[in-house]
C-alpha positions in Angstrom: 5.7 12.7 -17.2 6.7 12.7 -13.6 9.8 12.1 -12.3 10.7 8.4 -11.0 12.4 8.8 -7.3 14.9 6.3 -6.3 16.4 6.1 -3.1 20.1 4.4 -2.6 20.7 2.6 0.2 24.9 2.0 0.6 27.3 0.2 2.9 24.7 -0.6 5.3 27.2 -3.3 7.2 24.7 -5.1 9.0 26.1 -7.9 11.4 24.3 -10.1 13.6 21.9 -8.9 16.7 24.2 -7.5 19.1 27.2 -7.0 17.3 28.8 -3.7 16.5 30.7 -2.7 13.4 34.1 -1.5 14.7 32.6 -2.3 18.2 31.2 1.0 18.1 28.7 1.2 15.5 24.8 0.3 15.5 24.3 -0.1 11.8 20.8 -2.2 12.3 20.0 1.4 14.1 21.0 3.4 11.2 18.7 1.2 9.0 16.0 1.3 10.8 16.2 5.0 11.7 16.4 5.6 7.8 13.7 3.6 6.7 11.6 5.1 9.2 11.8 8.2 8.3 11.6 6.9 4.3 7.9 5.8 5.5 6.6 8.7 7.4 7.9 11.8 5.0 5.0 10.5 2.8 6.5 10.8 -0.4 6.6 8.4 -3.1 9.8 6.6 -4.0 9.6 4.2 -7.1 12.6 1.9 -5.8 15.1 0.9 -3.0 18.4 0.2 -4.4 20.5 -1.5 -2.4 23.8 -1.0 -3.7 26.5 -3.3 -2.0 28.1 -4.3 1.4 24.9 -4.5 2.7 26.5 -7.1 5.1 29.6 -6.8 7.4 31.0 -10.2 6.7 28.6 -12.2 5.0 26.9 -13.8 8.0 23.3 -14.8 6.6 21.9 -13.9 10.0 22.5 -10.4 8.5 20.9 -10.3 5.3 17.6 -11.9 7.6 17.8 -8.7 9.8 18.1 -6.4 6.2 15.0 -8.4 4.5 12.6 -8.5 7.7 13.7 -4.6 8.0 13.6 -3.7 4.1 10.3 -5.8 2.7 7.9 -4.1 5.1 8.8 -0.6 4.4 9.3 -0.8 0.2 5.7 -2.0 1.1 4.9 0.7 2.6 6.1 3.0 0.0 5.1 0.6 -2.6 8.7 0.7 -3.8 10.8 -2.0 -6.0 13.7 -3.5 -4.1 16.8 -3.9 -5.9 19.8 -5.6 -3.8 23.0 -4.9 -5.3 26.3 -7.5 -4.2 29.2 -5.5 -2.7 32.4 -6.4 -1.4 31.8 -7.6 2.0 29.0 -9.7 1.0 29.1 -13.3 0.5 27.4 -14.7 -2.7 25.7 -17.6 -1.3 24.0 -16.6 2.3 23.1 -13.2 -0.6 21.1 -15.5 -2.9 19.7 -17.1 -0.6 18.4 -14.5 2.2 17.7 -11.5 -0.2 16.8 -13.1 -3.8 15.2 -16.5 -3.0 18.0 -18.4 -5.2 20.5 -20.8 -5.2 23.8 -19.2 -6.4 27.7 -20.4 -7.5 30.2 -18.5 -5.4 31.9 -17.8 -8.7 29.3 -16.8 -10.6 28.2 -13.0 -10.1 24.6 -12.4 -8.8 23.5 -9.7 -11.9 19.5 -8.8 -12.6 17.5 -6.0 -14.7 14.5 -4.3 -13.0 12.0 -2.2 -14.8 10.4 0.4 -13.1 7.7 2.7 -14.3 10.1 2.7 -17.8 13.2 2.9 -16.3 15.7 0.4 -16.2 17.8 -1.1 -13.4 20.7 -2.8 -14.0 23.0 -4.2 -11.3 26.3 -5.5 -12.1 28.0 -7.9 -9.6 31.7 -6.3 -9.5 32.7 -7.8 -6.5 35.7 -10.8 -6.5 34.9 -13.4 -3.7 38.3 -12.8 -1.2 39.1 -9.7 -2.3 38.3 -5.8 -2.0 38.6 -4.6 -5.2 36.5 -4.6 -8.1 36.1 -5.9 -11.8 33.8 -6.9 -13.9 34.0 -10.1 -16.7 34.8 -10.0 -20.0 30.9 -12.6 -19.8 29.3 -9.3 -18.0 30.3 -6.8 -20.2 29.0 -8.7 -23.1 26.0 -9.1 -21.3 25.5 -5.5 -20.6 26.4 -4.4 -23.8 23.6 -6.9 -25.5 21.2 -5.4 -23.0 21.6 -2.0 -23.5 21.6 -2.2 -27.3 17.6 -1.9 -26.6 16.7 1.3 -25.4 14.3 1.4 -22.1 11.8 4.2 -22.5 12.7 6.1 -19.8 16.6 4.9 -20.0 19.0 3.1 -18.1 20.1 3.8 -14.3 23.3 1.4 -14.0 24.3 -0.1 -10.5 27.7 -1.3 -9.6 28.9 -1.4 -6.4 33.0 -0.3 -7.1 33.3 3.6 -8.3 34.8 3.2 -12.0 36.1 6.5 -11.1 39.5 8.1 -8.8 39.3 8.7 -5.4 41.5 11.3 -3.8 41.8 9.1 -0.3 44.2 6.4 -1.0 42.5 3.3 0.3 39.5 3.3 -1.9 41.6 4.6 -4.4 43.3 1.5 -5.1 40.3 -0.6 -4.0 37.9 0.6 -7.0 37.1 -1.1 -10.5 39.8 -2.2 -11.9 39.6 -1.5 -15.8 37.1 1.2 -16.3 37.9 1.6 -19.7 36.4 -1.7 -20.9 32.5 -0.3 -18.8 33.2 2.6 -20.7 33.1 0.9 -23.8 30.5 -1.2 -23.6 28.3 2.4 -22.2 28.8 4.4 -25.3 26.1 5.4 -26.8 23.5 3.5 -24.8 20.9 5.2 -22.7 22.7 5.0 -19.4 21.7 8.3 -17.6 23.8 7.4 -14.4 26.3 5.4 -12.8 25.5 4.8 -9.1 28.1 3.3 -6.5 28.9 3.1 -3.2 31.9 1.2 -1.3 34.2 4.7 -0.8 32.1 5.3 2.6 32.2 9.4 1.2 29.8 10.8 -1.2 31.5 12.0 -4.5 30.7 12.4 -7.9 32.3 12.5 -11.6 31.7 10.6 -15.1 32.7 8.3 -17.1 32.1 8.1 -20.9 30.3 11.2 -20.6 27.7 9.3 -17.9 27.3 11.1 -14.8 29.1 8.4 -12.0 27.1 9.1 -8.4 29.0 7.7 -5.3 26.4 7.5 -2.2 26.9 8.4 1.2 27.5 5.2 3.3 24.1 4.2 5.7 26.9 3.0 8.1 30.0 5.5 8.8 32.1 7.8 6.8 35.6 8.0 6.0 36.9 11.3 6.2 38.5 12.8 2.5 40.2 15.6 3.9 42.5 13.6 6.9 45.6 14.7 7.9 48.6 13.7 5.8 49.4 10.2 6.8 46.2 9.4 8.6 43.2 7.2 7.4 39.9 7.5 9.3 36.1 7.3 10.0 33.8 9.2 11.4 30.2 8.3 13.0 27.5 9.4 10.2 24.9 8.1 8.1 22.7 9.2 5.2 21.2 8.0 1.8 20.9 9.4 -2.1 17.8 10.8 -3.4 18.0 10.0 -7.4 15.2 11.9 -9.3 14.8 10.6 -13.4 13.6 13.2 -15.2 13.2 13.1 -19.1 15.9 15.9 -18.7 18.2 13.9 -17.2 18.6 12.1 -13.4 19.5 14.3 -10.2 21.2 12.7 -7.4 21.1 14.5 -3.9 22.5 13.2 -0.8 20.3 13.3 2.2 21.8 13.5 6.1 20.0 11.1 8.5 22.9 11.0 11.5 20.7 12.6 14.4 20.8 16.7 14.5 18.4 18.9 15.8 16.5 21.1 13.5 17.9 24.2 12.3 13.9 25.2 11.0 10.5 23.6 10.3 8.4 25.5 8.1 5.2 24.9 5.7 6.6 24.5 2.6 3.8 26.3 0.8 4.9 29.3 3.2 8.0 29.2 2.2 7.6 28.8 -1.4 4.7 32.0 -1.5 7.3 33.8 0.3 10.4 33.3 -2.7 7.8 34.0 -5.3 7.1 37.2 -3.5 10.9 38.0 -3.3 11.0 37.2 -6.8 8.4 39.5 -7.4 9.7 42.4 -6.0 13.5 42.3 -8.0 11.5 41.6 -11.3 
């Protein structure tokens, strides 16, 4: 059975046309820099996923730029979209712009997507006013009801707060609050990954025994090694390659800030070439 290939999309911070994010960063440029190359490597990707802050600061204007930017390339690579609610995004302007619904401020946005087998779940963890994370006693239930059905290819969990530690303060103390309680309503279900975004640095641990997978950030990144005392971001962008396997899922971050090429080669060269090597020391 081949693979499913999802690619995560994180802390895109789009704002208005002609507005920068910390008046230095093009984040609409990032986007459309990464989808473009999404289209033209030629590969097939199952599913966008979207997972949070996907607007600056709520401003619907926004979340028009991300659809008109989004739709026409998941056509293009006849992928699923799946928008995930993050911190910095505002429930209402959300609904309406990226999911064609009315929605209650107070009431998290949360929705199940199958595709090819595989199920998507995105969890709402975001509190309206406030940075960090949680999720309801009401969601939890939910998720546990959900998951008591296997999918056939399993689960791929989305939630925008890391239930994890982080070792830079800030996003330490901004991450789910009560893992504990997601952990118990994961056990035994047929969750094969945990995949977050909001630290702005790609990480990874588990919880429950569950792989967690923390994306790079589409906008900038936030250093993890800083100087003692110092908090700060650096200009950067990239996505998450997530391959399902019936093995397991492999996540695998992907660099898109501009570089020059270090080599271009045919990959069938290269690969004869290894076999050959491989050959040789027996």
């Amino acid at each position: 059975m081949n693979a499913i290939t999802i690619v995560q999309l994180t802390d895109i911070h789009l704002r208005p046309e002609g507005e920068l994010v910390h008046g230095t960063v093009d984040t609409f440029a990032a986007l459309r820099r990464t989808l473009d190359r999404l289209v033209a490597a030629g590969r097939r990707v199952d599913a966008l996923v979207l997972s949070g802050d996907l607007a600056d600061n709520g401003a619907p204007e926004a979340y028009r730029r991300l659809r008109a930017a989004v739709t026409p390339a998941a056509d293009a690579l006849d992928a699923e979209i799946v928008y995930a609610m993050g911190n910095h995004d505002e429930r209402v302007a959300f609904a309406a712009r990226l999911l064609d619904r009315t929605a209650d401020p107070d009431t998290p946005l949360d929705h199940v997507v199958d595709v090819r087998g595989l199920r998507i779940i995105a969890l709402d963890s975001t509190i309206p006013g406030r940075h960090h994370g949680r999720l309801t006693e009401t969601q939890l239930d939910g998720l546990a009801a959900e998951l008591r059905t296997p999918a056939p290819r399993g689960t791929l969990l989305v939630v925008h707060h890391p239930p994890i530690p982080s070792p830079v303060a800030g996003p330490d103390l901004l991450r789910l609050h009560r893992p504990d309680l997601l952990a118990e309503a994961l056990t035994g279900s047929d969750v094969r990954m945990i995949v977050c975004g909001h630290n702005h640095s790609t990480a990874a641990g588990a919880l429950a025994g569950i792989p967690v997978w923390i994306g790079p950030a589409l906008s900038y990144r936030v250093d993890p090694f800083a100087p003692a005392g110092r908090h700060r971001g650096f200009a950067g962008s990239g996505f998450s390659r997530i391959d399902v396997t019936a093995a397991g899922a492999v996540a695998t971050a992907v660099e898109t800030t501009p570089a020059p090429p270090v080599y271009d080669r045919d990959e069938q060269e290269i690969l004869d070439q290894l076999a050959a090597l491989g050959a040789e020391r027996g």
